[in-house]
C-alpha positions as CSV (number, residue, x, y, z in Angstrom):
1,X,-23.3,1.0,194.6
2,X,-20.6,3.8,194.4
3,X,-18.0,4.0,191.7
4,X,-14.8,5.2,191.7
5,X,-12.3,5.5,188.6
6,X,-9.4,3.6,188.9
7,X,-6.2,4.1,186.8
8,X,-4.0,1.1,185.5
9,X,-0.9,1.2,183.7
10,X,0.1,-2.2,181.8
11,X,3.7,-3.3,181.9
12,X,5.5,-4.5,178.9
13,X,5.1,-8.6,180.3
14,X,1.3,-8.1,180.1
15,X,1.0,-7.6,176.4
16,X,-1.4,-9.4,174.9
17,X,-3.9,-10.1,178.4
18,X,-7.2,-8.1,178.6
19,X,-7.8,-5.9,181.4
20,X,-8.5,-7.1,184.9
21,X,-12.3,-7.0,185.0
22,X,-15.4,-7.8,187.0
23,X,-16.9,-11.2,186.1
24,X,-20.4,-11.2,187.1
25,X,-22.9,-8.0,187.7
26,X,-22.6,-8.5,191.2
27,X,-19.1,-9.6,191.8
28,X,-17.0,-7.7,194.8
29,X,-14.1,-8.2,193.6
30,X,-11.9,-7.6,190.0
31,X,-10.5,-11.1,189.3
32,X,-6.6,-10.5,188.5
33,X,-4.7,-12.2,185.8
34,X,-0.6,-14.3,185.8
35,X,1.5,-12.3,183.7
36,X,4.3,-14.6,184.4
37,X,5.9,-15.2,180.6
38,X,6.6,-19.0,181.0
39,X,4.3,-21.5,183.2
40,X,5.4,-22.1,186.9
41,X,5.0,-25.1,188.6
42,X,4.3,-25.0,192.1
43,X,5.3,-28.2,194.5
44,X,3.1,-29.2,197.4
45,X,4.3,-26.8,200.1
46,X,5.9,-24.1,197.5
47,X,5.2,-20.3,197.2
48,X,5.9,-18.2,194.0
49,X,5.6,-14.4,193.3
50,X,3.6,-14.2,190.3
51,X,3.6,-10.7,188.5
52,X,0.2,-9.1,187.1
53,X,2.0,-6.6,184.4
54,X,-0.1,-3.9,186.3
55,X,0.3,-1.0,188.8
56,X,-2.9,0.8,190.1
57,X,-3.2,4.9,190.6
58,X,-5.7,4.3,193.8
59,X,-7.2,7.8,194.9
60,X,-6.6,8.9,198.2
61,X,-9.0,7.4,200.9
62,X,-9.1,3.9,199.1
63,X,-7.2,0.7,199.5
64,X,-6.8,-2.6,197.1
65,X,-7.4,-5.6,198.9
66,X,-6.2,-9.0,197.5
67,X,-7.8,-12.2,198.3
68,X,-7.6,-15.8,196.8
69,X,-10.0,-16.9,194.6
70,X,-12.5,-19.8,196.4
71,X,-12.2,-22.5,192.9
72,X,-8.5,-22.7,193.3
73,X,-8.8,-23.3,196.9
74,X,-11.5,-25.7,196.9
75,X,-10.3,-27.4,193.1
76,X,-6.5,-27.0,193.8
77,X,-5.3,-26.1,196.9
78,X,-3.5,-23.1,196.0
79,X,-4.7,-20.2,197.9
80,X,-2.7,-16.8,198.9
81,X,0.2,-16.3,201.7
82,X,-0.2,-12.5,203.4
83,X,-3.8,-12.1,202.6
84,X,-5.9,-9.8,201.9
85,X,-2.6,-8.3,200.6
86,X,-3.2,-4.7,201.0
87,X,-1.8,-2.3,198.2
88,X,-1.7,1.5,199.5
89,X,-3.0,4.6,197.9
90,X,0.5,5.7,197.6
91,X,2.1,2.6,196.1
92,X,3.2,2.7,192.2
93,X,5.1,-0.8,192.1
94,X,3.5,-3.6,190.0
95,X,0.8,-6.0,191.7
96,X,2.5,-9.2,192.4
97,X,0.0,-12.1,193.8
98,X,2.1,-14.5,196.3
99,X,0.6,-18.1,195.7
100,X,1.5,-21.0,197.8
101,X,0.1,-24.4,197.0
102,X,-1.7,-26.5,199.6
103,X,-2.7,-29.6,198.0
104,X,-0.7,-32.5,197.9
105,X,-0.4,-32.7,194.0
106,X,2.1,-30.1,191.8
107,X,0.2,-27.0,190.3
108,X,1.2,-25.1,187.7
109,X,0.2,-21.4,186.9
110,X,-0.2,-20.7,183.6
111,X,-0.5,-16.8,181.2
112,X,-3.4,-15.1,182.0
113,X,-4.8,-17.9,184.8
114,X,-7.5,-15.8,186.8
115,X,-5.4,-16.1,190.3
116,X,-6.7,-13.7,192.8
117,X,-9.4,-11.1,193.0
118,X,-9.0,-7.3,194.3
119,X,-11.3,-5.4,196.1
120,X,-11.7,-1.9,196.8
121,X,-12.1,-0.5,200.2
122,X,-12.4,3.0,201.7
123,X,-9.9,3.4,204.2
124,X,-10.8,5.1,207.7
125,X,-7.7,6.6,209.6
126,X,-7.1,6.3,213.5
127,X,-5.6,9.1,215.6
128,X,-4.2,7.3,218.4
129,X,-4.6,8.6,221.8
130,X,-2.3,7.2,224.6
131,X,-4.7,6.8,227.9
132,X,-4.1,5.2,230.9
133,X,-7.4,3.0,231.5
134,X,-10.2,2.3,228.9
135,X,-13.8,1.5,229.1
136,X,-14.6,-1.6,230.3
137,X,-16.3,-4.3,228.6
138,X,-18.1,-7.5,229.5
139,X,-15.6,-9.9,227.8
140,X,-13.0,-7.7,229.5
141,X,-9.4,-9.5,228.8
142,X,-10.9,-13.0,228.0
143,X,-8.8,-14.1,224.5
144,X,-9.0,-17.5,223.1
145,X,-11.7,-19.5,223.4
146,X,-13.1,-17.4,225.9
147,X,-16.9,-17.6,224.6
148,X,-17.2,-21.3,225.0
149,X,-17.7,-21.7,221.2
């Protein structure tokens, strides 16, 4: 398993919350934590930006993926909107997780709930290259559905 450092700076609103962190030996991806001060109370059908109180130094080469966490799906309904999220190498802004809430009962997020999970990924960059044909395939242009399964 490779290991890279990663670099984390806390923000004043996460005072008082331990550090994102790994939850089992083999776990993939670094469960992430509300820093939102008060709880917030999401509605059937709502969304909310929920701060972290972190931003990441990422090296070069690597991305942060984040994806919703599978008990509050299957428990509550609540799952992430633009996911994986993807934060860049480059960004310095503070993680914030964007939760909407499926289920057809109010959910409310509450200091330090675990409500997403990062994972790390290499990154591999294209050079494009404009061409006028391209090899042809079996499937050729077939789109939805076009297996039969």
């Amino acid at each position: 398993m490779k290991e890279i450092q990663l670099q984390i700076k806390t923000l004043a609103h996460f005072e008082g919350l331990p550090l994102p962190q790994y939850q089992t030996e083999g776990a993939s991806g670094i469960d992430l934590l509300a820093a939102c001060q008060t709880p917030v109370t999401l509605s059937p059908g709502d969304r909310v930006l929920i701060p972290t109180g972190i931003i990441l130094s990422l090296p070069p080469g690597f991305e942060a993926q984040i994806r919703p966490r599978s008990g509050l799906a299957i428990k509550h309904g609540i799952t992430l909107l633009n996911t994986p999220g993807t934060i860049d190498s480059d960004y310095r802004g503070e993680i914030q997780i964007i939760l909407i809430n499926h289920a057809k009962e109010s959910f409310t997020v509450t200091r330090g709930m675990r409500i997403a999970q990062m994972v790390l990924a290499e990154v591999v960059k294209a050079k494009l290259e404009a061409v006028d044909n391209l090899d042809g395939t079996r499937r050729g242009s077939g789109g939805f559905g076009h297996t039969g399964h």
